[in-house]
N, CA and C atoms as a LAMMPS dump frame, in Angstrom:
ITEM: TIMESTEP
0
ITEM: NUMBER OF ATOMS
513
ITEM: BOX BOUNDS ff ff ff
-5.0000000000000000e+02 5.0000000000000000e+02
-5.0000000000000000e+02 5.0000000000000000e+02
-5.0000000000000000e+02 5.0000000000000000e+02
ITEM: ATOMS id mol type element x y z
1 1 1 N -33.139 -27.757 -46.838
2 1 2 C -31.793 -27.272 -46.683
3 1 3 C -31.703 -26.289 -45.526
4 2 1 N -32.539 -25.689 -45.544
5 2 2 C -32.759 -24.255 -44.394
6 2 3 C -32.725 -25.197 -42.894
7 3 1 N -33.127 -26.284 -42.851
8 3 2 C -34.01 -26.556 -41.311
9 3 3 C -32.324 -27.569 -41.02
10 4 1 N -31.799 -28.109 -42.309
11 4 2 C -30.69 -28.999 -42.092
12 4 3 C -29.599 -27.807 -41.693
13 5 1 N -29.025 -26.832 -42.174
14 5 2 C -28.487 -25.92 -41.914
15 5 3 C -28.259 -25.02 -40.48
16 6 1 N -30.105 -24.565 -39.595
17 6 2 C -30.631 -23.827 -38.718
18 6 3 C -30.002 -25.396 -37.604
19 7 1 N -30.172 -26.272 -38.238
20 7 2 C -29.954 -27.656 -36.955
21 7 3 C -28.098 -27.578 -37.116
22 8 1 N -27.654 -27.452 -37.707
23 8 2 C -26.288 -27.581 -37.892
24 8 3 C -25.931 -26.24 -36.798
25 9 1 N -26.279 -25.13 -36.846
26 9 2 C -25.907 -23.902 -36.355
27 9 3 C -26.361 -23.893 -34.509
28 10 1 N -27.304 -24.956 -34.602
29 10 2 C -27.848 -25.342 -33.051
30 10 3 C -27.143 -25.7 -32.797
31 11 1 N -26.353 -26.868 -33.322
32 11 2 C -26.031 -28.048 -32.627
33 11 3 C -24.489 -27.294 -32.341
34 12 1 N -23.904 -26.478 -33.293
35 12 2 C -22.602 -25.601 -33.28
36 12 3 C -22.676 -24.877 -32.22
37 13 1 N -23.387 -24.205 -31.621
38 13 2 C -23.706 -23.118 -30.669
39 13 3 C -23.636 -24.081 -29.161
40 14 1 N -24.63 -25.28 -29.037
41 14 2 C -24.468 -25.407 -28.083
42 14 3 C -23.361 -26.518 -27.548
43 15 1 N -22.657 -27.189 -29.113
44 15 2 C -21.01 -27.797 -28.489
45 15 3 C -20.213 -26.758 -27.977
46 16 1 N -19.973 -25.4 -28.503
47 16 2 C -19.186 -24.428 -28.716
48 16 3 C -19.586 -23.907 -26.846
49 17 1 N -21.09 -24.143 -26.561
50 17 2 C -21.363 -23.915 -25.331
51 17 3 C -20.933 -25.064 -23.729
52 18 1 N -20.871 -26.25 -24.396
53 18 2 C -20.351 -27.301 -23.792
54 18 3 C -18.799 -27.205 -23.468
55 19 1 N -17.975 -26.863 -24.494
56 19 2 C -16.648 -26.62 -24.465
57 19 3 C -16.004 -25.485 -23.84
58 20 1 N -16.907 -24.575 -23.576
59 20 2 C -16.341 -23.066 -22.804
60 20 3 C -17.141 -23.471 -21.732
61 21 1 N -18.159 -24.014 -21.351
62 21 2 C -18.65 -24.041 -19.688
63 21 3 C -17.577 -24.24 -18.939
64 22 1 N -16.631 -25.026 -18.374
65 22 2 C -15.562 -25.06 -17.795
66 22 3 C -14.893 -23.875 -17.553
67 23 1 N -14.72 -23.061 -18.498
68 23 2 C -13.927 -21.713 -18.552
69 23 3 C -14.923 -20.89 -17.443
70 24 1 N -16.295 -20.748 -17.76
71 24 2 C -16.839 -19.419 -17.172
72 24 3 C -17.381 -20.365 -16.22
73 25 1 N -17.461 -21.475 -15.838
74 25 2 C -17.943 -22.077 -14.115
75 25 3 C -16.75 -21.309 -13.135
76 26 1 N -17.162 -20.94 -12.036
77 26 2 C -15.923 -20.666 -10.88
78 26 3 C -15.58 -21.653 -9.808
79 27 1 N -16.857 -22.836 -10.314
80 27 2 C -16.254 -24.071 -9.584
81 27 3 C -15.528 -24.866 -10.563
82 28 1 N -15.235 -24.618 -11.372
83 28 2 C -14.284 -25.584 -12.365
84 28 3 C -12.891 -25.857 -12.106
85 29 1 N -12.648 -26.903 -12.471
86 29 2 C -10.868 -27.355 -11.642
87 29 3 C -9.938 -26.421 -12.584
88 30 1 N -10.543 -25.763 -13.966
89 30 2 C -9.732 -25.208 -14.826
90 30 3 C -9.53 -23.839 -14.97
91 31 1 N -10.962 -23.068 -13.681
92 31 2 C -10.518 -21.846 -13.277
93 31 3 C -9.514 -21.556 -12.36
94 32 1 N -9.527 -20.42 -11.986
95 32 2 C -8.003 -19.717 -11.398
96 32 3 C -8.902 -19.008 -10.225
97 33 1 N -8.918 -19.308 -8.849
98 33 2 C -9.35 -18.303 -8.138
99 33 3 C -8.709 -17.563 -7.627
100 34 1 N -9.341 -16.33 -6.958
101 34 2 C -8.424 -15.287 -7.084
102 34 3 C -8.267 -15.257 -5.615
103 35 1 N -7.599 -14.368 -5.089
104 35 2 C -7.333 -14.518 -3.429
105 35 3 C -8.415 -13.335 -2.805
106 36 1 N -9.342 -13.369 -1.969
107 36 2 C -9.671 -12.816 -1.059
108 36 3 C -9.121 -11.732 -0.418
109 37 1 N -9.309 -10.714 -0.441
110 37 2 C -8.839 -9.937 0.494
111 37 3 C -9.874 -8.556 1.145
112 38 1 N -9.299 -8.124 1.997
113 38 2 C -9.97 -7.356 2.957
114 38 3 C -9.079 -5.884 3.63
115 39 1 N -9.8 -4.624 2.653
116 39 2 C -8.991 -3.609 3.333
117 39 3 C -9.334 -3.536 4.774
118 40 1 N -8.772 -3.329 5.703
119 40 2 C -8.743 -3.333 7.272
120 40 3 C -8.19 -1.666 7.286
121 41 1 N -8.195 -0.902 6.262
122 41 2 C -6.82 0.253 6.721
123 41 3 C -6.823 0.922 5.494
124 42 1 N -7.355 2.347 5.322
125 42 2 C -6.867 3.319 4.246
126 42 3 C -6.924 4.245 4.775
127 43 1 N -5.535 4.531 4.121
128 43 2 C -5.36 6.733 4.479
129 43 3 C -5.361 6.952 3.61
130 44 1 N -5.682 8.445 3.522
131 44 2 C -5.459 9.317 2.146
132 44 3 C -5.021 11.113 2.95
133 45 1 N -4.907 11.022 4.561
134 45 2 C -4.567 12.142 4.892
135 45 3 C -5.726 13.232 4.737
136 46 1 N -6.474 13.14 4.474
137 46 2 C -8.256 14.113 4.223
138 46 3 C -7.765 14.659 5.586
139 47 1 N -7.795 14.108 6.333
140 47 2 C -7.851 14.181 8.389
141 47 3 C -7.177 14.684 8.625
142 48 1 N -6.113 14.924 7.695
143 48 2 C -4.559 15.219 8.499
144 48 3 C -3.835 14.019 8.913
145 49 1 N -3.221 14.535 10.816
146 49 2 C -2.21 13.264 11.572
147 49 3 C -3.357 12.57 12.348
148 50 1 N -4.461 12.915 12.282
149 50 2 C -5.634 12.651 13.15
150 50 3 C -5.549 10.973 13.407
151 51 1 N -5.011 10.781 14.614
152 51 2 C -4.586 9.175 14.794
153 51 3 C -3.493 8.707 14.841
154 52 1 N -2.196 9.88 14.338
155 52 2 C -0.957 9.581 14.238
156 52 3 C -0.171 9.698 15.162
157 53 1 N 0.941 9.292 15.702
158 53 2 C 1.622 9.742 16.097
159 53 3 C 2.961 10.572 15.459
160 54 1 N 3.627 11.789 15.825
161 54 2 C 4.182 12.111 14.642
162 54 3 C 5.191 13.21 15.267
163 55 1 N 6.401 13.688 14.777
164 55 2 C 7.204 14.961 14.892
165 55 3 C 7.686 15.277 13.356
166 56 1 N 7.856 16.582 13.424
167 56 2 C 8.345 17.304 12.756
168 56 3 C 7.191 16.578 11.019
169 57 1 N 6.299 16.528 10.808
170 57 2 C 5.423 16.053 10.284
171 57 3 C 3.978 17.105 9.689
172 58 1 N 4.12 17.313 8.6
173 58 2 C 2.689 18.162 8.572
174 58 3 C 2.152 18.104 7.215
175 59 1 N 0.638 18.496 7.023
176 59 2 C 0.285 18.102 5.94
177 59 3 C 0.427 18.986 4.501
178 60 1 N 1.052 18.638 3.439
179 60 2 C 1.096 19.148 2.532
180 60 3 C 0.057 18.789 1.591
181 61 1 N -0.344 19.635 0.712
182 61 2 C -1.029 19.212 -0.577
183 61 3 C -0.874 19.451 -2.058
184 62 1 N -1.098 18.772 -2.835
185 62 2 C -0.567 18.852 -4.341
186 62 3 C -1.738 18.152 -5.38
187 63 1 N -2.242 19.791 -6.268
188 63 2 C -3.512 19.241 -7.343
189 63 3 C -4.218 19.061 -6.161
190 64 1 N -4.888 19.421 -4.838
191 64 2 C -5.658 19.504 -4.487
192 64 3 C -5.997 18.173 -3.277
193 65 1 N -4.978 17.404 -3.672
194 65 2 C -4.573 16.182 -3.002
195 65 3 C -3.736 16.493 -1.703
196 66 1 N -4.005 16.273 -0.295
197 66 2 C -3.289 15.987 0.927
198 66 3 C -2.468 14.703 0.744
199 67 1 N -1.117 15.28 1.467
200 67 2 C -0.157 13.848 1.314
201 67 3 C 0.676 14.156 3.03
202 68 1 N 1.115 13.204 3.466
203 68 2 C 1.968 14.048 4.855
204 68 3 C 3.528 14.551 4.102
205 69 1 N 4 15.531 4.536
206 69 2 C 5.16 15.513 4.366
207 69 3 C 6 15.836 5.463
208 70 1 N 7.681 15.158 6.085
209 70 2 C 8.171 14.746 6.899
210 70 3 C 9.323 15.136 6.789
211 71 1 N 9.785 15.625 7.648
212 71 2 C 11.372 16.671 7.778
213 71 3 C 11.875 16.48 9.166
214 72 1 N 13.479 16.599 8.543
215 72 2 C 14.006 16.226 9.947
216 72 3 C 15.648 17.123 9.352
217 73 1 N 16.084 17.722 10.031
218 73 2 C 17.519 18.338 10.148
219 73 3 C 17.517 19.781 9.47
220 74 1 N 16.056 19.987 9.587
221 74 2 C 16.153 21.402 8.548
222 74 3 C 16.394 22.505 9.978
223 75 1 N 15.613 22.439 11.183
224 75 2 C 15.726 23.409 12.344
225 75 3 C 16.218 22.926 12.867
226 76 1 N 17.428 21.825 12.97
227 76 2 C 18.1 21.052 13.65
228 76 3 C 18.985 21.471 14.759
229 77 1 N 18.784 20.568 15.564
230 77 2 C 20.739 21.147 16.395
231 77 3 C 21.451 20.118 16.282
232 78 1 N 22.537 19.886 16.024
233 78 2 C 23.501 19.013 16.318
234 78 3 C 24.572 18.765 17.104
235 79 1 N 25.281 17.973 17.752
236 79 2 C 26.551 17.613 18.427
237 79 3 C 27.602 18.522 17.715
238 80 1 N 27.914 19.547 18.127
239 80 2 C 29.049 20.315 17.525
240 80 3 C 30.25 19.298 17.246
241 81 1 N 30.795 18.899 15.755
242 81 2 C 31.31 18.086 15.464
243 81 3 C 31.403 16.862 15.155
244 82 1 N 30.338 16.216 15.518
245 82 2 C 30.069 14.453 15.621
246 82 3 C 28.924 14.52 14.3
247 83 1 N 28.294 15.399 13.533
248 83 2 C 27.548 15.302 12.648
249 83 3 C 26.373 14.375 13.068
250 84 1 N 25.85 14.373 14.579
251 84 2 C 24.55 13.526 14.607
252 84 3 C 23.379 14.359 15.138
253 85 1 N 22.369 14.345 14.122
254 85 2 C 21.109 15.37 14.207
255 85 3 C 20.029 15.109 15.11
256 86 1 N 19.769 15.784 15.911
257 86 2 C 18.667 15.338 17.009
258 86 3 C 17.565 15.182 16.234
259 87 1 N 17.105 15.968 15.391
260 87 2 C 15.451 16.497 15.161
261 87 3 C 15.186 14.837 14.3
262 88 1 N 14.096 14.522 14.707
263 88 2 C 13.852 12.919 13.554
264 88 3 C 12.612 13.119 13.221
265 89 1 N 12.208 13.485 11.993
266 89 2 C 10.86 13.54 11.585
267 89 3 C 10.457 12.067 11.466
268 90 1 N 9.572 11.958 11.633
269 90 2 C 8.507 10.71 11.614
270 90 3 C 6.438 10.712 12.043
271 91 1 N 5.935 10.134 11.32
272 91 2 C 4.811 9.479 11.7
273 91 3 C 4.87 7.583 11.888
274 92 1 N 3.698 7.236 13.106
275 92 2 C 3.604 5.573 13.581
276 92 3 C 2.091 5.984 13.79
277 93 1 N 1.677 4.702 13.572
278 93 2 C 0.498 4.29 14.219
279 93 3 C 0.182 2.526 14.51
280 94 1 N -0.524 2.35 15.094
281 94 2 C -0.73 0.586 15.008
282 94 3 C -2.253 0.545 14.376
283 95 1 N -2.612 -0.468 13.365
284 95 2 C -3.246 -0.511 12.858
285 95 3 C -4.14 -2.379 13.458
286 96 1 N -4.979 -1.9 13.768
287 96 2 C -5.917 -3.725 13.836
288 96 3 C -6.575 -3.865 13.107
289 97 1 N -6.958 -5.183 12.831
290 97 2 C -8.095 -5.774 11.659
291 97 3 C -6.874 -7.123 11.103
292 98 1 N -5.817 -7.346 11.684
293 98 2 C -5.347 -8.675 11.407
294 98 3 C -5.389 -9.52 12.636
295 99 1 N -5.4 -10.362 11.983
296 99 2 C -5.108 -11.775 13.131
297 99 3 C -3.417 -12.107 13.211
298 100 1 N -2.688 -12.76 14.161
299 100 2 C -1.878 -12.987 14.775
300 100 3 C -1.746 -14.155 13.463
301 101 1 N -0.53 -14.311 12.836
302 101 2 C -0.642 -15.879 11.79
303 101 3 C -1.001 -15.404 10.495
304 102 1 N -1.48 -14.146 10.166
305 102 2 C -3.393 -13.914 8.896
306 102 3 C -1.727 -13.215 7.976
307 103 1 N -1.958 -12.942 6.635
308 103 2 C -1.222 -12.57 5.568
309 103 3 C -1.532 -11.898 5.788
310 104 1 N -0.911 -10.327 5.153
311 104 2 C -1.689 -8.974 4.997
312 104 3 C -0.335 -8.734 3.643
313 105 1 N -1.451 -7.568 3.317
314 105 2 C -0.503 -6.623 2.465
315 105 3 C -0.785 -5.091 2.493
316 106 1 N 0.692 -4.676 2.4
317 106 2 C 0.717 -2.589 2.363
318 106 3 C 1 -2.266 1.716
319 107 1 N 0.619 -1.041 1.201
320 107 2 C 1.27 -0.453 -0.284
321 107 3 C 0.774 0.879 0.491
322 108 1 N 1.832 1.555 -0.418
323 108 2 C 1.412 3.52 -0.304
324 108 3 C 2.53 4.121 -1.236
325 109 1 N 2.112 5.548 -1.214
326 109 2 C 2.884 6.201 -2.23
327 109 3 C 4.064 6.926 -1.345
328 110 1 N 5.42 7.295 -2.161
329 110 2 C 5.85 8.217 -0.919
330 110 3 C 7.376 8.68 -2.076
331 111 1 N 7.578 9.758 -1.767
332 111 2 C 9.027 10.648 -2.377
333 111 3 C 9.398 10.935 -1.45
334 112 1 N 11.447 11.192 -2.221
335 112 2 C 12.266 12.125 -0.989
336 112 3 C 12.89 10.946 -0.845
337 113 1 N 13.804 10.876 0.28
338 113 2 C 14.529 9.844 1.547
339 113 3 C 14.176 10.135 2.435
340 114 1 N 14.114 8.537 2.763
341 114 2 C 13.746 7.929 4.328
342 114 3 C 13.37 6.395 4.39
343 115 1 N 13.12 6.016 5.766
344 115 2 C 12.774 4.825 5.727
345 115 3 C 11.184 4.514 6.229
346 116 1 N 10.346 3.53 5.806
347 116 2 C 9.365 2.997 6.421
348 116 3 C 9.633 1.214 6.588
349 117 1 N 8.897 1.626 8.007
350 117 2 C 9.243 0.387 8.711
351 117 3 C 7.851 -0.417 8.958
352 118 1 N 7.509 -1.535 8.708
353 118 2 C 6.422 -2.599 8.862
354 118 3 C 6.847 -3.06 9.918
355 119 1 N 5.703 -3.249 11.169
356 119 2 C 6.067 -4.103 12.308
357 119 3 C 7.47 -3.96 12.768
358 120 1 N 7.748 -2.821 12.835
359 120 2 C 9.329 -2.324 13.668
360 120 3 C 10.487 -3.619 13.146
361 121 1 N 10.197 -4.392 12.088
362 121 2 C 11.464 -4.849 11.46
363 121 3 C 12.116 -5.132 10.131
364 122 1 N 11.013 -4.563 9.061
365 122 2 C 11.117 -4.806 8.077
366 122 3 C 11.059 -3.569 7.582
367 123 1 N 12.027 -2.597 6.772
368 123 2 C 12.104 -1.403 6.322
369 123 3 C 12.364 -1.627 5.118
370 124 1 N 11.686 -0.72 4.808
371 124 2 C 11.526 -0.31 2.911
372 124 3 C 12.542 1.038 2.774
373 125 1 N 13.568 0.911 1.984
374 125 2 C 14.302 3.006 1.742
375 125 3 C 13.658 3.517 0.693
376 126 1 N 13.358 4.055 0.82
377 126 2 C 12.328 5.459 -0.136
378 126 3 C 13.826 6.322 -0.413
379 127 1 N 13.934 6.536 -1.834
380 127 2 C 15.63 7.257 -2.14
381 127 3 C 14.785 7.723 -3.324
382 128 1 N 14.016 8.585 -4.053
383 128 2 C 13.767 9.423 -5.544
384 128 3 C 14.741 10.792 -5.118
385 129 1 N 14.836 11.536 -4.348
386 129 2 C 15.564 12.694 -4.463
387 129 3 C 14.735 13.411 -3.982
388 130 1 N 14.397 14.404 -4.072
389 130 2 C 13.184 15.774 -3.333
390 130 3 C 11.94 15.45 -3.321
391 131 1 N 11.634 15.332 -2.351
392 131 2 C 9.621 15.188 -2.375
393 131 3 C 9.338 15.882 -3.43
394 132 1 N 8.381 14.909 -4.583
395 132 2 C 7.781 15.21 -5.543
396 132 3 C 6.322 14.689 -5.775
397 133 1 N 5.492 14.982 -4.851
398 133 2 C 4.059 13.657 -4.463
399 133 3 C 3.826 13.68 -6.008
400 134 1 N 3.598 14.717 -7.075
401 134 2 C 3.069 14.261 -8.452
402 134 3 C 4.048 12.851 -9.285
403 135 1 N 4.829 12.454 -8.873
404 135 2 C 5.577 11.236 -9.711
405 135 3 C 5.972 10.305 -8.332
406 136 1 N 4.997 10.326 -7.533
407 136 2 C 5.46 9.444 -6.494
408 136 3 C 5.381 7.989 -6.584
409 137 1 N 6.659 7.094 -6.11
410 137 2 C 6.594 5.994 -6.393
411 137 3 C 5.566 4.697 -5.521
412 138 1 N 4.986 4.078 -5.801
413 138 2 C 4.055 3.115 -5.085
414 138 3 C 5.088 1.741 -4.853
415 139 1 N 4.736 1.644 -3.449
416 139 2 C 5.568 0.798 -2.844
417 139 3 C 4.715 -0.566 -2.323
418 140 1 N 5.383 -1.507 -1.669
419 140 2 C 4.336 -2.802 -1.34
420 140 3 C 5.01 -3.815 -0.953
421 141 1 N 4.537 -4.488 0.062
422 141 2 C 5.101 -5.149 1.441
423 141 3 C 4.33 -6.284 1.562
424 142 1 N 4.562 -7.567 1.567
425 142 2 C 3.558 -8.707 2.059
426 142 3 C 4.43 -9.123 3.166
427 143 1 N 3.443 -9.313 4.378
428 143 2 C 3.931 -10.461 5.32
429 143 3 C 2.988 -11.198 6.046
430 144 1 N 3.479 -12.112 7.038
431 144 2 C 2.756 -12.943 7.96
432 144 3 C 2.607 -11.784 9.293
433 145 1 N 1.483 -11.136 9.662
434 145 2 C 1.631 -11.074 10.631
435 145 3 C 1.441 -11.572 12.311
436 146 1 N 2.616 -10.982 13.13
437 146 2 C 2.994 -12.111 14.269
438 146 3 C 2.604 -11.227 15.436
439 147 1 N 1.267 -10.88 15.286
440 147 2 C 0.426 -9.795 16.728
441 147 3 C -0.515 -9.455 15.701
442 148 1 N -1.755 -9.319 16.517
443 148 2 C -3.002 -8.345 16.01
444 148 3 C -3.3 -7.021 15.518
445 149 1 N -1.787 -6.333 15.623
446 149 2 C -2.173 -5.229 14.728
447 149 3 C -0.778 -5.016 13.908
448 150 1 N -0.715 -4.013 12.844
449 150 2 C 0.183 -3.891 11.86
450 150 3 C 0.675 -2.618 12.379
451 151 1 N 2.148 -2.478 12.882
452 151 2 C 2.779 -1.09 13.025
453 151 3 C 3.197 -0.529 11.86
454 152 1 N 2.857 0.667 11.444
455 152 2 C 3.405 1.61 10.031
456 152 3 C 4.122 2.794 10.751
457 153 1 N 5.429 2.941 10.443
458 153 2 C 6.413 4.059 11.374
459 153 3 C 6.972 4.541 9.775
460 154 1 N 7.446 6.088 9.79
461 154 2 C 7.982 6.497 8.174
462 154 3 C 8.862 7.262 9.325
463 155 1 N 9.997 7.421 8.727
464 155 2 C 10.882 8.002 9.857
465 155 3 C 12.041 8.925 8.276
466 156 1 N 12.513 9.934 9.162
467 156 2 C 13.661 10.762 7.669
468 156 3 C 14.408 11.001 9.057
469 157 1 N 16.113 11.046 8.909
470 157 2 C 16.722 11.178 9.389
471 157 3 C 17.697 12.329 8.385
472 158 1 N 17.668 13.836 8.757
473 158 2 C 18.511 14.638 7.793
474 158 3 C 18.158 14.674 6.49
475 159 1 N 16.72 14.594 6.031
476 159 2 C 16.279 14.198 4.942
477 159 3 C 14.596 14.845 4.915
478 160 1 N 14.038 14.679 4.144
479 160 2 C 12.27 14.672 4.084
480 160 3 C 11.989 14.011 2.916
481 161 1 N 10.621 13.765 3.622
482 161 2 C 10.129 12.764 2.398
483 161 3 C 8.682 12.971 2.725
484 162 1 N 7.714 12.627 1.64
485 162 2 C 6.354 12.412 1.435
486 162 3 C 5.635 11.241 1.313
487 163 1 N 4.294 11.112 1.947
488 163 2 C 3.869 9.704 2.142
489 163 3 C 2.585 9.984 2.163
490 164 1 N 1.899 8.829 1.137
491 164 2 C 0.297 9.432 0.966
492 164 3 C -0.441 7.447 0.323
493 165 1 N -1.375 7.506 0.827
494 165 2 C -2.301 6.823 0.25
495 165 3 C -1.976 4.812 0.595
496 166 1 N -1.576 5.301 1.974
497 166 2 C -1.492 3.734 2.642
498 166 3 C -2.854 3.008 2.894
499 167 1 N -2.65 1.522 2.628
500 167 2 C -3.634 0.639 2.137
501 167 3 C -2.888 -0.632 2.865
502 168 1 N -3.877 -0.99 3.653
503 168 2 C -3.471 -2.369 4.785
504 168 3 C -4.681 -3.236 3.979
505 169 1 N -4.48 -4.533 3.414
506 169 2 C -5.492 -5.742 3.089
507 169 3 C -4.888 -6.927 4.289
508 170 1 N -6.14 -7.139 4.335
509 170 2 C -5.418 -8.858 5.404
510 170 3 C -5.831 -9.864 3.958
511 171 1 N -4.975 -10.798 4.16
512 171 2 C -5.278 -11.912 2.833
513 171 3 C -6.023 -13.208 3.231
């Protein structure tokens, strides 16, 4: 009874092993592969603007964490009457490690108002209300890109805002 039993529990183990191989092969037609990707690009601001281009731009920190933070209309001058503010806070940089055609994706954190712009045509509005980097919202951008490097521009017009922890993957 024991050896008919110990053979029953073999033979259970290794159908039970026949029937999940498919699952844990990663060449199996019934797995899911996952996409490839490749950071080309992380800030976290440690550096500062070191690489940036930038006005009215400087580094703040919160819990010990550097984030940039970005102001524009606070020392302002304006057109007496026409309500249009010279001062434009912003950071840009161009970023390489894509190919011309190659997917990529961006994400970063950022509070306040303003806009960030991908490749000078695709803008994201950042609108929470007062730079608050501790509840900052994480944002994220896929495109094709159409040149070898990725432009990242954060621009506040009469506004400030905070921006921390940008992440370029090519796909």
């Amino acid at each position: 009874m024991k050896k008919v039993l110990v053979k029953r529990l073999i033979i259970g183990v290794l159908s039970v092993g026949v029937v999940l191989s498919p699952f844990a092969s990663q060449y199996s037609g019934l797995s899911t592969p996952v996409s490839a990707s490749t950071t080309v690009f992380q800030e976290t601001f440690d550096a500062g603007l070191l690489g940036w281009s930038y006005d009215y731009a400087s580094v703040g920190t919160v819990n010990g964490n550097k984030y940039i933070h970005i102001q524009s209309g606070e020392n302002t001058s304006s057109i007496p009457g026409s309500g249009v503010i010279s001062d434009i806070g912003f950071i840009e940089r161009d970023v390489p490690g894509v190919s011309n055609g190659q997917r990529y994706k961006v994400t970063f954190r950022a509070s306040g108002v303003g806009n960030v712009s991908i490749n000078n045509a695709d803008y994201i509005r950042i609108n929470t209300g007062s730079v608050n980097m501790n509840s900052a919202q994480t944002y994220s951008y896929e495109g094709v890109s159409n040149k070898n490097v990725i432009n990242i521009f954060a621009i506040t017009l009469g506004s400030t805002m905070g921006i921390d922890d940008i992440k370029i993957e090519a796909l």
